[in-house]
py3Dmol code that shows the C-alpha trace and the ligand (Angstrom):
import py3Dmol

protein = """\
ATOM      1  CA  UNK A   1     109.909 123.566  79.758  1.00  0.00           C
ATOM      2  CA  UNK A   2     106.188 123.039  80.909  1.00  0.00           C
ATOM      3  CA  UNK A   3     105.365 120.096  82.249  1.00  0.00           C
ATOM      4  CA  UNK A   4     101.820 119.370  80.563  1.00  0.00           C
ATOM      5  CA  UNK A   5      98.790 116.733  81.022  1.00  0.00           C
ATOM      6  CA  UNK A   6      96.104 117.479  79.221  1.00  0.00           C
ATOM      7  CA  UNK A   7      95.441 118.024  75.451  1.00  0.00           C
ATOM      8  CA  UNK A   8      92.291 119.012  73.955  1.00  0.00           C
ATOM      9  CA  UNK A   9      89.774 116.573  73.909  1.00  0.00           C
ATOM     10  CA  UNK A  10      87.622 117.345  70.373  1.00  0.00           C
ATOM     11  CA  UNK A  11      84.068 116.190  70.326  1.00  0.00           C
ATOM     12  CA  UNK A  12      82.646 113.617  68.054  1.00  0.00           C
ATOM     13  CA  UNK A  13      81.910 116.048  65.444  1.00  0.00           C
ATOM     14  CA  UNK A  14      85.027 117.242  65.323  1.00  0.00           C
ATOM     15  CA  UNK A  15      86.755 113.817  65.158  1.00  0.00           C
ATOM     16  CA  UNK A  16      84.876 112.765  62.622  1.00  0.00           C
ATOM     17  CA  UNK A  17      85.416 115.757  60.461  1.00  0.00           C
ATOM     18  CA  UNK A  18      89.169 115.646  61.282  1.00  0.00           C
ATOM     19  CA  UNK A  19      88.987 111.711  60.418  1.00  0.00           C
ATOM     20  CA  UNK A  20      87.345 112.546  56.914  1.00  0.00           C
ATOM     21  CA  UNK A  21      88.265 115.694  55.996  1.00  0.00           C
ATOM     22  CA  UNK A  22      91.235 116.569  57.496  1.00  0.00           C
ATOM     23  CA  UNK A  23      93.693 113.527  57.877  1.00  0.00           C
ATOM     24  CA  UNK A  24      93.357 112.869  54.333  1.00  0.00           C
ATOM     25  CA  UNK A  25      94.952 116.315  53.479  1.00  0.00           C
ATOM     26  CA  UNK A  26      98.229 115.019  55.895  1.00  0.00           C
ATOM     27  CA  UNK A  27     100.000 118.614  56.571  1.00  0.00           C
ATOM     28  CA  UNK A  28      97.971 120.772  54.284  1.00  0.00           C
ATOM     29  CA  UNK A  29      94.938 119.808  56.408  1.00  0.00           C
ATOM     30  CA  UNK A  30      95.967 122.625  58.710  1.00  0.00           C
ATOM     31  CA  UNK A  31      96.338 125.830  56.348  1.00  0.00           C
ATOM     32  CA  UNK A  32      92.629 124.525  55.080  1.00  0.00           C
ATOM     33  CA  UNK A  33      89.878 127.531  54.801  1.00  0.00           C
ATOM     34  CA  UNK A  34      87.025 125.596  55.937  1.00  0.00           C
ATOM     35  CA  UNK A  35      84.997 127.736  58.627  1.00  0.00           C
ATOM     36  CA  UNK A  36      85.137 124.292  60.602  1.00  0.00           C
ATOM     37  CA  UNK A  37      88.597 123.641  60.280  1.00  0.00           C
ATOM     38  CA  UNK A  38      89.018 127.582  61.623  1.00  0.00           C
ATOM     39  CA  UNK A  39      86.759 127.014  64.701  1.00  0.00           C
ATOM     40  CA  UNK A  40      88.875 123.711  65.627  1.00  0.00           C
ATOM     41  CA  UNK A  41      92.171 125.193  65.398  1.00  0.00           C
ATOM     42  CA  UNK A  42      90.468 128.653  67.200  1.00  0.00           C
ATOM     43  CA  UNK A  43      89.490 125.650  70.287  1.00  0.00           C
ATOM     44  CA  UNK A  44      93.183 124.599  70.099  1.00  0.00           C
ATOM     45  CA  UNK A  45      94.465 127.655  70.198  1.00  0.00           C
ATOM     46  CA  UNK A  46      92.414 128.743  73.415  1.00  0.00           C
ATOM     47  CA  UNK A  47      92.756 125.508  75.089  1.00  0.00           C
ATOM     48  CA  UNK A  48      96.639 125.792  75.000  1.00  0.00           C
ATOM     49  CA  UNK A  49      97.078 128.645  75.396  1.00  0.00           C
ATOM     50  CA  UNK A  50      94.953 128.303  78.593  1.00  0.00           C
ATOM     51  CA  UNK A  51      96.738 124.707  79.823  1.00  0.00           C
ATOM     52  CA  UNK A  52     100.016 126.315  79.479  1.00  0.00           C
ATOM     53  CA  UNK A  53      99.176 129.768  81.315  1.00  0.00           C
ATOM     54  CA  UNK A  54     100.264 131.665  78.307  1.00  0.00           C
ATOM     55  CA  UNK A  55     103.517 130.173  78.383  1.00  0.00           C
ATOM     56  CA  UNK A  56     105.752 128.787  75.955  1.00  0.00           C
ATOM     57  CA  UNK A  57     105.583 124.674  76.256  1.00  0.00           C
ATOM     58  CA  UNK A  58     109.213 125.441  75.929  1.00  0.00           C
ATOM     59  CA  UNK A  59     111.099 128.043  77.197  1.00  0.00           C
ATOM     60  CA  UNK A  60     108.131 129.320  79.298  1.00  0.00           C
ATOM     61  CA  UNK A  61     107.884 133.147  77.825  1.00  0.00           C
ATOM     62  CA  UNK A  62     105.064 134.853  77.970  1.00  0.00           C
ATOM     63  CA  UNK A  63     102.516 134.424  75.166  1.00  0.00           C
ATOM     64  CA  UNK A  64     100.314 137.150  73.565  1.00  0.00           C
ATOM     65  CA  UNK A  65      96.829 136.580  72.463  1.00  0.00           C
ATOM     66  CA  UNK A  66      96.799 135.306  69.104  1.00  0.00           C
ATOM     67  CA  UNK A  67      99.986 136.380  68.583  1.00  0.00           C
ATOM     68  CA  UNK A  68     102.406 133.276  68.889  1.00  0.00           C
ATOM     69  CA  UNK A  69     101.125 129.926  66.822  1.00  0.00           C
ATOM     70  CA  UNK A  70     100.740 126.122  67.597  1.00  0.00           C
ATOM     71  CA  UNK A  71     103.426 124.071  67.492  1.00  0.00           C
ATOM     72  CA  UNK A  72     103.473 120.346  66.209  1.00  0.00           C
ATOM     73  CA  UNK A  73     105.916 118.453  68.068  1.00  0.00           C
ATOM     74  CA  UNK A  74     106.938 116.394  65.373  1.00  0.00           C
ATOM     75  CA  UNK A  75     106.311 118.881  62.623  1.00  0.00           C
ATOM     76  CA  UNK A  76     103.505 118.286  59.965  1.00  0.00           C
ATOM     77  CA  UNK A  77     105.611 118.659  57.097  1.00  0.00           C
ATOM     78  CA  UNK A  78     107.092 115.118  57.964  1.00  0.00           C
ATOM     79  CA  UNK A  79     104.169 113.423  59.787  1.00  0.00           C
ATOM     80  CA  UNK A  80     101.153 114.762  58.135  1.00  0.00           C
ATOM     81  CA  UNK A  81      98.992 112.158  60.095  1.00  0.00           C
ATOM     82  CA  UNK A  82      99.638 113.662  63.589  1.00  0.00           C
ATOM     83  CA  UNK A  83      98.556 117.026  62.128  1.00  0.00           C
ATOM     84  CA  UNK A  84      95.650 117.247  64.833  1.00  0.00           C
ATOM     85  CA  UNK A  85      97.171 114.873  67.342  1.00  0.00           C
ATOM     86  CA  UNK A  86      96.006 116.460  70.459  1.00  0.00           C
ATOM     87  CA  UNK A  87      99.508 115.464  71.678  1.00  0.00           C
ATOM     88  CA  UNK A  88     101.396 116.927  69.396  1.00  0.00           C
ATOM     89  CA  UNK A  89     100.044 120.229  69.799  1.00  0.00           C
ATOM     90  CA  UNK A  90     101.453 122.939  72.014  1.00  0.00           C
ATOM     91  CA  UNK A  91     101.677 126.807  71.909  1.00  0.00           C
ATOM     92  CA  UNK A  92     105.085 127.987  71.575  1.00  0.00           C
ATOM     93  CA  UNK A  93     106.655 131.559  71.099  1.00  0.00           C
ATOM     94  CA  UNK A  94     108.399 132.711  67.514  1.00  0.00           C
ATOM     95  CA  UNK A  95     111.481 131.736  69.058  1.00  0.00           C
ATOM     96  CA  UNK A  96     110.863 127.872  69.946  1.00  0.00           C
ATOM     97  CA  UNK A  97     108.665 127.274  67.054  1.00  0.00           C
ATOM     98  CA  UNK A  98     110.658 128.958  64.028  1.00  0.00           C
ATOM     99  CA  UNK A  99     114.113 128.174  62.342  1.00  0.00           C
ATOM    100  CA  UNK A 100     116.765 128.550  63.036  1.00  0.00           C
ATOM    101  CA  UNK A 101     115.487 127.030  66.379  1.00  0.00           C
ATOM    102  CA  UNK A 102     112.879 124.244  66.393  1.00  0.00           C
ATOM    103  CA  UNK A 103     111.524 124.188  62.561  1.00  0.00           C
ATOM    104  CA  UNK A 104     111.135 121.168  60.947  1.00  0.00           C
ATOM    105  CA  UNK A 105     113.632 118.852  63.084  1.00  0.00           C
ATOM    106  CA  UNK A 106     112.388 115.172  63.177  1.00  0.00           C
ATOM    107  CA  UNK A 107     111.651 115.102  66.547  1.00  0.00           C
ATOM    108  CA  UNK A 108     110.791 111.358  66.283  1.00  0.00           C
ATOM    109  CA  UNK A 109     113.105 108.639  66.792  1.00  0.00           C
ATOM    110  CA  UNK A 110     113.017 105.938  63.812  1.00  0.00           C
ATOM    111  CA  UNK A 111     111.870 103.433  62.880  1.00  0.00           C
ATOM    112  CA  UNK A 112     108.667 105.538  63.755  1.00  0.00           C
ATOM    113  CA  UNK A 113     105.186 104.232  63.720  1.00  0.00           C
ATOM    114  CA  UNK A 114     102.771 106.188  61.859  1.00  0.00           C
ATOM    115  CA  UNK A 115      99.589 104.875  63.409  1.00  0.00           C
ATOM    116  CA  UNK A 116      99.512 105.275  66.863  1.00  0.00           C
ATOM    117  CA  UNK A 117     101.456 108.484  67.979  1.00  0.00           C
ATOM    118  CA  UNK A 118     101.998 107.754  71.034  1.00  0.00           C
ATOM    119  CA  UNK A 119     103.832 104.428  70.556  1.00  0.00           C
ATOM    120  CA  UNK A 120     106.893 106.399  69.252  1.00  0.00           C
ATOM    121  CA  UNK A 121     109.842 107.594  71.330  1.00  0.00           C
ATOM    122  CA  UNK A 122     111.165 111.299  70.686  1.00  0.00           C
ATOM    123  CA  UNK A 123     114.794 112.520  70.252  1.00  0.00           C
ATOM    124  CA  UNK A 124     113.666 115.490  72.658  1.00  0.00           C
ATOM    125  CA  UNK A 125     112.092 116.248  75.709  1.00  0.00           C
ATOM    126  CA  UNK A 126     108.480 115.735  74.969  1.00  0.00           C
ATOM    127  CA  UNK A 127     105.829 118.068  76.925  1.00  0.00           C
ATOM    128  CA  UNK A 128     103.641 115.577  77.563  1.00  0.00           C
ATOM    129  CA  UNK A 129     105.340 112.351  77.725  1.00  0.00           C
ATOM    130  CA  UNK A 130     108.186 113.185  80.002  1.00  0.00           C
ATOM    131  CA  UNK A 131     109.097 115.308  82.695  1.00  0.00           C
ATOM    132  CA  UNK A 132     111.326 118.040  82.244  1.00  0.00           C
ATOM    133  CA  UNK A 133     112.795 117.902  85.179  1.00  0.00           C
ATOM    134  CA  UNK A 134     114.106 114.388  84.515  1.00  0.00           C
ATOM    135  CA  UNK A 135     115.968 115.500  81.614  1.00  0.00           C
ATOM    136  CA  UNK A 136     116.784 119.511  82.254  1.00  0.00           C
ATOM    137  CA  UNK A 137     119.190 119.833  85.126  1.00  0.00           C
ATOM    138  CA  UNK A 138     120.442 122.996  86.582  1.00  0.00           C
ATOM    139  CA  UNK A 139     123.459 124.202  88.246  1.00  0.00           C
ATOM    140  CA  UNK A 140     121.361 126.822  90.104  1.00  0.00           C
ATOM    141  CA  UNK A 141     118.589 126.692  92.336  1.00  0.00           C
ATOM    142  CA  UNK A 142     116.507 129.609  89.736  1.00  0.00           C
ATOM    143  CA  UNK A 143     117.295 126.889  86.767  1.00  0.00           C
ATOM    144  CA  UNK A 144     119.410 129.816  84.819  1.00  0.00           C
ATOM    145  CA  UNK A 145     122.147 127.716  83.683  1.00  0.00           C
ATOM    146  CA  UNK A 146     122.087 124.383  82.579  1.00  0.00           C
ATOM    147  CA  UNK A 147     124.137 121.423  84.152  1.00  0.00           C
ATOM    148  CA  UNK A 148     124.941 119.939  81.249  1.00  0.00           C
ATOM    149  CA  UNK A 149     126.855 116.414  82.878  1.00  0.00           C
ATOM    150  CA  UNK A 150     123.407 115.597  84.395  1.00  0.00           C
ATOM    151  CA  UNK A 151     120.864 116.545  81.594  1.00  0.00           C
ATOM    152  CA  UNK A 152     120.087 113.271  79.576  1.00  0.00           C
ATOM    153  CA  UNK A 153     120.829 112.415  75.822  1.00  0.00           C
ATOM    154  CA  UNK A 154     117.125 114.192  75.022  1.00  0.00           C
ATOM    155  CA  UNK A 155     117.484 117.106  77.275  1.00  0.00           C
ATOM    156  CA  UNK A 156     120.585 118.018  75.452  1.00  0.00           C
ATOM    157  CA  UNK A 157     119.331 117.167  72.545  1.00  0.00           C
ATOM    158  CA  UNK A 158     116.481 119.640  73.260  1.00  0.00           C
ATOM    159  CA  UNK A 159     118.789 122.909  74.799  1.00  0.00           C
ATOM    160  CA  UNK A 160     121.137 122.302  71.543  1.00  0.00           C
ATOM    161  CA  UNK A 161     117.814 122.348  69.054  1.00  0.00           C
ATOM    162  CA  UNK A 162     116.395 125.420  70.661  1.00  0.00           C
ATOM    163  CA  UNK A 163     119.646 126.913  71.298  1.00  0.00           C
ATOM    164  CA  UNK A 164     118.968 127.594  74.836  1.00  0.00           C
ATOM    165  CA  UNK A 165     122.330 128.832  75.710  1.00  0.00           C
ATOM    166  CA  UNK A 166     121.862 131.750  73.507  1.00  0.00           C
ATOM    167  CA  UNK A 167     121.705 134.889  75.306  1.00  0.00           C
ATOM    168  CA  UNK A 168     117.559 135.244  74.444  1.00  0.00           C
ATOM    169  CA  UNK A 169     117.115 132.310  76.485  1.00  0.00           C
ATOM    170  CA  UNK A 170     119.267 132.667  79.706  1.00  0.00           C
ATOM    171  CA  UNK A 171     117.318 136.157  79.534  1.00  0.00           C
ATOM    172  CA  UNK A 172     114.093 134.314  79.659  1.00  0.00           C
ATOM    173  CA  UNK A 173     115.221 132.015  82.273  1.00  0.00           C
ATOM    174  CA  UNK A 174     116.053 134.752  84.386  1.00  0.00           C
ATOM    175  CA  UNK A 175     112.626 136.658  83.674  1.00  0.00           C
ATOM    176  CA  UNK A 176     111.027 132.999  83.881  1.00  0.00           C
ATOM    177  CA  UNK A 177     112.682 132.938  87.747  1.00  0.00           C
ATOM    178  CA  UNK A 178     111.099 136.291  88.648  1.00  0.00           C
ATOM    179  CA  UNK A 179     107.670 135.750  87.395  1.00  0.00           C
ATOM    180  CA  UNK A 180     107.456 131.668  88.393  1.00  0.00           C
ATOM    181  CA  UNK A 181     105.592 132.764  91.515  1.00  0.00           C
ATOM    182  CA  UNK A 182     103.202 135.065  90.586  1.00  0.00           C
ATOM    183  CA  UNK A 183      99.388 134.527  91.013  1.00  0.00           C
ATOM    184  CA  UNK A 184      97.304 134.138  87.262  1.00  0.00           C
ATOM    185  CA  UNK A 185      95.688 136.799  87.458  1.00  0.00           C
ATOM    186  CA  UNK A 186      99.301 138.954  88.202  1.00  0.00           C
ATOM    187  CA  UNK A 187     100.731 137.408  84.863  1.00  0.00           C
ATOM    188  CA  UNK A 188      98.172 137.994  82.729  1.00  0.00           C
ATOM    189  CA  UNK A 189      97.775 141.358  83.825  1.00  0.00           C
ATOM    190  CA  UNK A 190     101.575 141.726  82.792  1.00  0.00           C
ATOM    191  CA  UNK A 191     100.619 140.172  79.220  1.00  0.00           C
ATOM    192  CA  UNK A 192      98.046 142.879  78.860  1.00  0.00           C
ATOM    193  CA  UNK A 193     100.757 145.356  79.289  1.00  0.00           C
ATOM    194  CA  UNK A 194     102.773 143.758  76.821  1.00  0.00           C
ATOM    195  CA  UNK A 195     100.258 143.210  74.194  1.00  0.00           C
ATOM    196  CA  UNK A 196      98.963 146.762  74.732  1.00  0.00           C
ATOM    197  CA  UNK A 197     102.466 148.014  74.471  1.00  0.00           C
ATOM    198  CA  UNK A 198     103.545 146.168  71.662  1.00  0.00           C
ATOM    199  CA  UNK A 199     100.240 147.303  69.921  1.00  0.00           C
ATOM    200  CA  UNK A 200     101.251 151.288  70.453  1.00  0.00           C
ATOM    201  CA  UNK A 201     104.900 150.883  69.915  1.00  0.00           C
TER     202      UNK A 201
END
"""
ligand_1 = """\
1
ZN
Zn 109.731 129.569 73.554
"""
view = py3Dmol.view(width=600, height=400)
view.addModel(protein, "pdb")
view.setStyle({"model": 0}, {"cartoon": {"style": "trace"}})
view.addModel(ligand_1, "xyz")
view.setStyle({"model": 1}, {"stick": {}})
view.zoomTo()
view.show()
């Protein structure tokens, strides 16, 4: 899981729209067909994507332009308010995001508070609030396989939600080990291959 720092920081304009528009919608707010509601979620989706390297806030695959969508941490369908939270928002791939995996698990712990997001504690390991490497332990040095004694209550929380021991994701992990070192410009070279190739497949 990425360790991350720094959500998107929307100007005035766009606060106020999301503060007026927006918010009052809760979770619908986001499938909404206003041009500006487009361009901010076109700035989110750049910004992550860019933060995170075109990784997966979660199990660190590769992302494709466009391809993969933004995930709310604590999904909108339950806490419409934090639909534009800046951090609540991270790119994640099909996998991560979709059910059977993440979905719409309350990923807050109760009794929640509704106002201020980041007063709340979360059942999982949180990309931004936490380090990963507090929570994730490994029994190898290329963090394959999980060490499950040592992971806390929310990292296990978080490999059982995902499903991380699934062969799809100890076949990222290992692909995640080969590529950790390469230079930007290296990996997103290889995610031009891949998008080109999954475009001509
Ligand atoms: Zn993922």
């Amino acid at each position: 899981m990425l360790k991350l720092s720094n959500p998107i920081k929307y100007t005035e304009e766009e606060n106020t729209f999301i503060a007026n528009v927006l918010k009052p919608l809760q979770g619908e707010g986001w499938d909404d067909q206003k041009n500006k509601t487009k361009a901010i979620k076109s700035r989110i989706n750049q910004h992550t994507l860019t933060e995170q390297k075109h990784r997966c806030a979660y199990c660190e695959s590769f992302l494709l332009e466009g391809a993969d969508p933004i995930d709310h941490i604590a999904p909108k369908s339950l806490y419409g308010e934090f639909t534009f939270e800046p951090y609540n928002l991270v790119k994640a791939c099909t996998s991560c995001n979709n059910k059977p995996h993440k979905g719409e698990t309350d990923t807050i712990k109760h009794p929640e508070d509704r106002n201020e997001y980041s007063n709340n504690t979360f059942s999982i390991v949180h990309p931004y609030f936490d380090d990963p490497d507090d929570h994730l332990k490994y029994a190898d040095d290329d963090k394959i396989i999980f060490d499950k004694n040592k992971c806390s209550e929310e990292g296990l929380a978080t490999i059982k939600m995902f499903h991380w021991e699934e062969p799809w994701a100890i076949a990222q992990r290992l692909i995640n080990a080969k590529t950790r070192d390469l230079l930007p410009e290296e990996l997103e070279n290889i995610a031009n291959i891949i998008t080109y190739k999954e475009r001509n497949t």
